[in-house]
C-alpha positions as CSV (number, residue, x, y, z in Angstrom):
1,X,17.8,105.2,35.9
2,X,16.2,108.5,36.1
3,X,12.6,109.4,33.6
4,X,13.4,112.7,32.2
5,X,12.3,115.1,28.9
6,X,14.9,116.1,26.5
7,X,12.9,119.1,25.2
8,X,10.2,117.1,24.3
9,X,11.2,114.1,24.0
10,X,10.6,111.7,27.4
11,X,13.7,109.4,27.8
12,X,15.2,106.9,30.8
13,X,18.6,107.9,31.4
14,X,21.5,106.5,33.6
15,X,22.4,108.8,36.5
16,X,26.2,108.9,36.6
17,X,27.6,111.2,39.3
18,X,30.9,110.7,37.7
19,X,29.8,112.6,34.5
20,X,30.4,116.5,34.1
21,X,28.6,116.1,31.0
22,X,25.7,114.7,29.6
23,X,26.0,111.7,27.0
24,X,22.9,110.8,24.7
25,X,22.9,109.1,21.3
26,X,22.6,110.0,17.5
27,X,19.1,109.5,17.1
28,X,17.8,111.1,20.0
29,X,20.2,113.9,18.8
30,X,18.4,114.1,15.9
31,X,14.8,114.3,17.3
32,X,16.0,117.1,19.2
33,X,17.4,119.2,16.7
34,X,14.2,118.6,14.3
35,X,11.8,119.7,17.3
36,X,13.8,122.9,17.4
37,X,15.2,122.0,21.3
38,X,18.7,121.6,20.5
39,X,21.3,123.2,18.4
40,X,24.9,121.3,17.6
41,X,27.8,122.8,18.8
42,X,30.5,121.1,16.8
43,X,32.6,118.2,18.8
44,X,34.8,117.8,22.1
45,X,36.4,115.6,23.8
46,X,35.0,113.4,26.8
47,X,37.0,111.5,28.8
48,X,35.3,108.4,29.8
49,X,34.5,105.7,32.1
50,X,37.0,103.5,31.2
51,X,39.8,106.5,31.1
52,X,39.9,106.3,27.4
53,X,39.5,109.6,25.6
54,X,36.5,110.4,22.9
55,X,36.0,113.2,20.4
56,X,32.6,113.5,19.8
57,X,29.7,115.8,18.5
58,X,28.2,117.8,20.8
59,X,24.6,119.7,21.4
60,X,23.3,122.3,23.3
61,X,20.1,121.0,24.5
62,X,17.8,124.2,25.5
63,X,15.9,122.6,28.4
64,X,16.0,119.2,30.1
65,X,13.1,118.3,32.8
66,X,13.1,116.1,35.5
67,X,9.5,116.1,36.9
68,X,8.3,119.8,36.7
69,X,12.3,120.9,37.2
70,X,13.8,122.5,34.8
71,X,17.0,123.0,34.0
72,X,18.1,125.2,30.7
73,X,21.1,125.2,28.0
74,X,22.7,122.0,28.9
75,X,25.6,120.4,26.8
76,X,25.6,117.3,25.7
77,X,27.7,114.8,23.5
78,X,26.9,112.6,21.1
79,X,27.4,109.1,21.2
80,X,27.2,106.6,18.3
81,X,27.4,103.7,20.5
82,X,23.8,104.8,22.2
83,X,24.6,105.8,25.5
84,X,22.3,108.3,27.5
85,X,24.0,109.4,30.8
86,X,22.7,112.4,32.7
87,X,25.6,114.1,34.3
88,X,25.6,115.3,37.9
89,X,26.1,118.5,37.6
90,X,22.4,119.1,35.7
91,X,20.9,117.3,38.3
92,X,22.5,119.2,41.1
93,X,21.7,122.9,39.0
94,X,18.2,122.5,40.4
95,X,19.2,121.6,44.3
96,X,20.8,119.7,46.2
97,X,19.6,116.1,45.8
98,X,19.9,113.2,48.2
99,X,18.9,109.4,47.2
100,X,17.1,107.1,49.8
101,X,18.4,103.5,48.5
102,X,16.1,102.1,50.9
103,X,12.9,103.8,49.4
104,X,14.5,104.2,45.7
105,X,13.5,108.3,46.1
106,X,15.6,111.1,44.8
107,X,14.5,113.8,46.8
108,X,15.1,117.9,45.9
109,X,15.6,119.6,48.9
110,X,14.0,122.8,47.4
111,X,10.5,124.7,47.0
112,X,10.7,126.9,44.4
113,X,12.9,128.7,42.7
114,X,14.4,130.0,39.3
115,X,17.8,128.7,38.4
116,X,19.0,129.4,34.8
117,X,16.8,131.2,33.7
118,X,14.0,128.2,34.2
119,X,11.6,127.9,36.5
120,X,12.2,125.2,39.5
121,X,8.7,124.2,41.3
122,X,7.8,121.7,43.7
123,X,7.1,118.3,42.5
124,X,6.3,114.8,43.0
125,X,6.8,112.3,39.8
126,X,7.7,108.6,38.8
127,X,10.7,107.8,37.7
128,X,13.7,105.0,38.5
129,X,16.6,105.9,40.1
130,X,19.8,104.4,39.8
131,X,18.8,100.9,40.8
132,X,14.9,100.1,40.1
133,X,11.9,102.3,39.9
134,X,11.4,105.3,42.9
135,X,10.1,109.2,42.6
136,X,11.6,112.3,42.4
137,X,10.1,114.7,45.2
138,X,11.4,117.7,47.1
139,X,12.6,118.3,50.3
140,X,9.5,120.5,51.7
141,X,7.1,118.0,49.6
142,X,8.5,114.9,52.6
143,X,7.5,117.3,55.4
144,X,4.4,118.3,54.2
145,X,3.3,114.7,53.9
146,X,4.4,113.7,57.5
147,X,2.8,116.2,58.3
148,X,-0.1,115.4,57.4
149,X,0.4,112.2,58.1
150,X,1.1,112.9,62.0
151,X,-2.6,114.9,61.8
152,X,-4.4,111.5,60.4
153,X,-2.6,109.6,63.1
154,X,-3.8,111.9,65.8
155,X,-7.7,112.3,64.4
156,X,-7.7,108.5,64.4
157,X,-6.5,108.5,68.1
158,X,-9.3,110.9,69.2
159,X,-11.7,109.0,67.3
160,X,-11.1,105.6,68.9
161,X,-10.9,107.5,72.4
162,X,-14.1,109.7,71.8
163,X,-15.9,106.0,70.7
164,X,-14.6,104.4,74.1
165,X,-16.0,106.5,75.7
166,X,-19.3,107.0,74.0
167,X,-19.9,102.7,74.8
168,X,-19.0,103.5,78.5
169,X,-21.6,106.6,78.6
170,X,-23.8,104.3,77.1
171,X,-23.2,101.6,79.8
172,X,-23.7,103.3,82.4
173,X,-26.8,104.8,81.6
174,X,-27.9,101.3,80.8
175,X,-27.0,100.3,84.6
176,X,-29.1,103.3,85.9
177,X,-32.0,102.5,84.0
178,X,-31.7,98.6,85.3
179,X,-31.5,100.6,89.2
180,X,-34.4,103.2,88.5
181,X,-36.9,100.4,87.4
182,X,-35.9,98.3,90.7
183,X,-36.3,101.0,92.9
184,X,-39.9,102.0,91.4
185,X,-41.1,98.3,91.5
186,X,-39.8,98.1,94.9
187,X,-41.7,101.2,95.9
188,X,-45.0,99.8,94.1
189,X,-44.6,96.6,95.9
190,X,-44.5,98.5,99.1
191,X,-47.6,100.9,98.3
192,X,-49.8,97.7,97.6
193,X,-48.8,95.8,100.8
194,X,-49.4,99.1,102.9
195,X,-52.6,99.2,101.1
196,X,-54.1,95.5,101.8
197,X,-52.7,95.3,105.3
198,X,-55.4,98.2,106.3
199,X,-57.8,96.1,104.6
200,X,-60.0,93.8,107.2
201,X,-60.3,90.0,106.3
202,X,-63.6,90.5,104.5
203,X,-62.5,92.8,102.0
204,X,-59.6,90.8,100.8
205,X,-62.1,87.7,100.2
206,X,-64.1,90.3,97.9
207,X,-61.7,92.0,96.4
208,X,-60.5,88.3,95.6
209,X,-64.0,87.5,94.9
210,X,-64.8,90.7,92.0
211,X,-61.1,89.9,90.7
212,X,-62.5,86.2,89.8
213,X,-65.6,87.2,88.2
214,X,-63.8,89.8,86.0
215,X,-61.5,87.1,84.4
């Protein structure tokens, strides 16, 4: 199933590849008709499904959309048992369309262009396909989102590499403040014990002495 607008009325209808032509009921006929979208055409004959061989009425419809496509003067019969089928060939007027069973996406492979005489632009939109919900989106829409997809991937990589090494940076400036504070209270230790070993015994014990009576 496909989400489309019949003029302006938004309907779910079956996509059947089989079809040449389009297959909607009498009520929905009439809607479009009183909107002023469609215009009957008298009847034809439809061959269907089952091989058996219909006469029934028939409509122009004066625009059908399927996301932001747009496809213009489409023919359509009129069923009274209620069956809405979108035909192939309106699907194909805007591009060629390929369906991803896997993802459920029925993907344009288009950017934009005028087919018709209606205007055919880029989109992106909800909608079932043939088996469960998926979205129509074009062709140029896909790469444009792996591409920027690939870019996020690759900012992500710089920023985990870029934090790496920011902690290792950070380590080893950690390790050369340990080594500068050695070395300076090595030297320290080495200035004081050059300093008392000049001193004579005396000079110690007061030293020792004054140091006492301070504390």
């Amino acid at each position: 199933m496909i989400d489309v607008q019949l003029g302006v009325q938004p309907l779910r209808m079956l996509l059947d590849t089989g079809a040449t032509t389009c297959l909607i009921s009498e009520a929905i006929a009439a809607r479009i008709v009183r909107d002023g979208y469609g215009d009957w055409q008298g009847t034809g004959r439809f061959k269907m499904a089952d091989g058996t061989i219909r006469t029934l009425p028939t409509l122009l419809i004066r625009e059908v959309r399927i996301g932001r496509h747009t496809v213009r003067t489409v023919r359509a019969g009129v069923s009274s048992t209620g069956e809405m089928l979108l035909a192939f060939p309106v699907v194909n007027a805007i591009a060629p369309f390929t369906i991803d069973t896997r993802t459920k996406v029925l993907i344009f492979h288009t950017s934009s262009k005028s087919i018709g005489g209606g205007h055919i632009a880029a989109s992106t939109t909800a909608a079932p396909t043939i088996s469960g919900p998926a979205r129509v989106i074009d062709g140029d829409t896909v790469v444009v989102v792996g591409i920027l997809l690939a870019m996020a991937l690759l900012l992500g990589t710089a920023l985990v590499l870029s934090f790496r090494q920011w902690k290792a940076w950070k380590a080893q400036k950690s390790g050369q403040g340990v080594y500068l504070k050695r070395l300076l209270l090595t030297a320290l230790n080495k200035l004081r014990n050059r300093f008392r070993s000049r001193l004579t015994p005396g000079e110690i014990q007061r030293r020792e002495q004054r140091s006492r009576t301070r504390l």
